[in-house]
N, C-alpha and C positions, 0 to 999 in steps of 0.2 A: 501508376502503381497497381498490384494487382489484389483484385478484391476477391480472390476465390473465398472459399468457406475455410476456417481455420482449423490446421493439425495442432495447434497446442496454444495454449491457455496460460499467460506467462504474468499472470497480476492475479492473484487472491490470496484469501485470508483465511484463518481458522482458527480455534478455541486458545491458539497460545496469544492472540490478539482479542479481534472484536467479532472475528467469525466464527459461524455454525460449525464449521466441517471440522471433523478430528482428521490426523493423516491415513489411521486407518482408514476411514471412510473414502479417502482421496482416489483412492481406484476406481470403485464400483463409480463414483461421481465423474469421473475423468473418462469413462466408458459412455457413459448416460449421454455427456457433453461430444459427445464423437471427437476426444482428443487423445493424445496417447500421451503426452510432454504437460506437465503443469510446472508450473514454478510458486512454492511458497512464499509470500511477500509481505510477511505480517508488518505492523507498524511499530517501528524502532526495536524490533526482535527479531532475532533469528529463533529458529522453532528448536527445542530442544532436543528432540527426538529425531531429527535429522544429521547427521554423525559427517556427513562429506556433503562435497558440492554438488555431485550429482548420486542419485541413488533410485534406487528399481523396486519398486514394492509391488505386487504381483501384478507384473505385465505393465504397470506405467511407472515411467522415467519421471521422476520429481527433479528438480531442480531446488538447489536452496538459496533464498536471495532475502530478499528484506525491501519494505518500505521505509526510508529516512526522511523525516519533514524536517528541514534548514530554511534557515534567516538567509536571504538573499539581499539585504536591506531595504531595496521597495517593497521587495513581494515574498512572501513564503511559499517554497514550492516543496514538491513531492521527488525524492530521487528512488529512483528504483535498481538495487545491483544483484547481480546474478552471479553463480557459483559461488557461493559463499564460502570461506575459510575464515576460522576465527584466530583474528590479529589483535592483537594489542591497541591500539587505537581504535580500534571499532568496540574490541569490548569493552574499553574503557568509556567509549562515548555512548555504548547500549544501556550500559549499567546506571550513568548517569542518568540519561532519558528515563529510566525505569523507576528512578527513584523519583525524580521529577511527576511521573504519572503516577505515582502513591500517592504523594502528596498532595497534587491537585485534585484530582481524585475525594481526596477526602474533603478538600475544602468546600468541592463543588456539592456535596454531600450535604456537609455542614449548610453551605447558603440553601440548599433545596429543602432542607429539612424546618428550614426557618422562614424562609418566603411560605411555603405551605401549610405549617403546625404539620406535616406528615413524616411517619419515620420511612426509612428506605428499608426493603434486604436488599446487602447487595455484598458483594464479595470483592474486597479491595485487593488486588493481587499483580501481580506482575505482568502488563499487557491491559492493564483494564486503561480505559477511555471514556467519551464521555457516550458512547453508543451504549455501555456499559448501566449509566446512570439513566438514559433517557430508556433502558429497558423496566430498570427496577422500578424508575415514577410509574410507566403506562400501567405496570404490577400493584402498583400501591392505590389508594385510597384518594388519591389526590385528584385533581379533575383534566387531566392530561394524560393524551395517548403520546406513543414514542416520539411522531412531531410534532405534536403541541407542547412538549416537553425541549425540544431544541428551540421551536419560535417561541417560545415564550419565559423559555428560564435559562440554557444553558447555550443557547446559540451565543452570536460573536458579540452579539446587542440586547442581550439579556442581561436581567439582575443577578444572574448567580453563574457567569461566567467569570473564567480562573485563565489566564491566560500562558500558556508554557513557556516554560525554557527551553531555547533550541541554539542548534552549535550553527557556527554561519555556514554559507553556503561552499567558501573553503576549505571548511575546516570539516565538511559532510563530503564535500567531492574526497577527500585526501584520506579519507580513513577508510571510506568506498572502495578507490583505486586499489590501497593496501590487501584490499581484504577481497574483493571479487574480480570475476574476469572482464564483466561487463557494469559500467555505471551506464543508467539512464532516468530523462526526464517521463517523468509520470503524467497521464494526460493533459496536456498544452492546452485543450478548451475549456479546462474549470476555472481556469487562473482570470481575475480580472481583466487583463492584459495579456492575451496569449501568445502575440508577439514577441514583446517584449519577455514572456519566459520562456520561449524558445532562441531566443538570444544566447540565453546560459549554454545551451547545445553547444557553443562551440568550445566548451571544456569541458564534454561529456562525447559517449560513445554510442549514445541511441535514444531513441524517442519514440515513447507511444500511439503509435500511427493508426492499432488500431483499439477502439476503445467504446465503448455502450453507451455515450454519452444521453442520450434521449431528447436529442436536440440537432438541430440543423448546425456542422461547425463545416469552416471553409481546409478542407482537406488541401488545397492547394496552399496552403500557409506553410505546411508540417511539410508535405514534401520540396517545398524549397528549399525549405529548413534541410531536411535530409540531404539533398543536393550541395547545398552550401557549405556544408560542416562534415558528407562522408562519414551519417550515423544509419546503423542500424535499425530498421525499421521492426520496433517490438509489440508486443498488446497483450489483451486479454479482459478478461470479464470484471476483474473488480471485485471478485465476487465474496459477500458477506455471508450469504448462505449456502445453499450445498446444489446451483444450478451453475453448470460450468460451458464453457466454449459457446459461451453470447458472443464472445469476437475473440480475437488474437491471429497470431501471424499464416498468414496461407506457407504453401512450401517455401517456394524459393526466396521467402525472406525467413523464413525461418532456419534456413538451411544455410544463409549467412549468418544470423544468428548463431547458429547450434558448433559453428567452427571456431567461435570466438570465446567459445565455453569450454572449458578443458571437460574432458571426459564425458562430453554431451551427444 
């Protein structure tokens, strides 16, 4: 596979989720990152302010996609879809998720406010998470920074974790499919088991091949995978805050990419 330096940045987030960057800002940041193609991929949203599946805000091509987290039954993974259009079954499955994240949300609130005797600010709103809450503890009075606030309260083995509601792994591919040009799997080395969640590829359309992970992972796993299943090889930064084109696709997989995207 080829590892040149990447033209576009096809995994991040921004203020409608758990990220820094507004979309205004997505330009000038999309320049900075030497990319010209980003794709918006916030968690269980589509970004409001994005009107079509692809769109040009001065000088860089945004793409509108989403990150969906589904119950695969051993494992819960990350799906990633591109060109977004809003369908009925996605919005009905977003909305749900959303309310889902209020709620937890608050709960998670609730248990942190009482494990600690500390009150939070924090703004419960549509897209919040728990990066959300582990922002307002480091903010507060309590004796935790942002990750002493996940290992210690709100991570998966904490006392004041809420655990979500998620649609299965079917029922995330099917409302994907409906509503974008591209479904894929979100980076394969975070998952426990990363074989076995690139398994799922072979009812998906592409896979995260490139991706920041900050760790040694066996790249020849994922291109098998790619090999085997005839997916698209996708990436990008991940990015939470407003530093973009740390990885994503060099040309010519991008360029397979970009024809699988209407109006890309």
């Amino acid at each position: 596979m080829d590892d040149s330096p990447p033209v576009a940045d096809l995994h991040l987030h921004t203020t409608a989720s758990d990220g820094r960057l507004t979309v205004d800002a997505l330009p000038d940041a999309a320049r900075a990152g030497g990319v010209d193609v980003v794709a918006v991929t916030d968690h269980d949203r589509y970004h409001p302010d994005l009107d079509a599946p692809v769109v040009e805000r001065d000088g860089v091509t945004i793409v509108r996609g989403i990150e969906l987290r589904v119950d695969a039954g051993d494992r819960r993974v990350d799906l990633l879809g591109y060109g977004l259009r809003e369908r009925p079954a996605l919005v009905e499955t977003v909305e749900r998720l959303q309310r889902n994240r209020v709620e937890r949300a608050r709960e998670i609130v609730a248990a942190v406010e009482a494990e600690t005797g500390v009150g939070l600010d924090i703004d419960i709103h549509d897209g919040v998470g728990r990066p959300h809450v582990a922002r307002a503890v480091d903010a507060s009075e309590a004796p935790y920074d942002y990750q002493g606030a996940f290992d210690e309260l709100i991570g998966a083995d904490g006392p004041c974790y809420v655990a979500r509601e998620l649609p299965t792994f079917d029922d995330g591919v099917a409302a994907l499919r409906d509503a974008c040009d591209v479904v894929g799997l979100a980076h394969p080395f975070r998952y426990r088991d990363p074989a076995g969640a690139l398994d799922l590829c072979a009812d998906l359309d592409a896979v995260e091949r490139y991706y920041p992970y900050g760790f040694a992972v066996d790249r020849d796993l994922v291109d098998e995978a790619i090999e085997r299943y005839d997916l698209l090889a996708t990436g990008g930064s991940d990015a939470h805050d407003e530093t973009l084109g740390r990885a994503g696709p060099p040309a010519a997989d991008f360029a397979r990419f970009a024809a699988a995207v209407d109006g890309l």
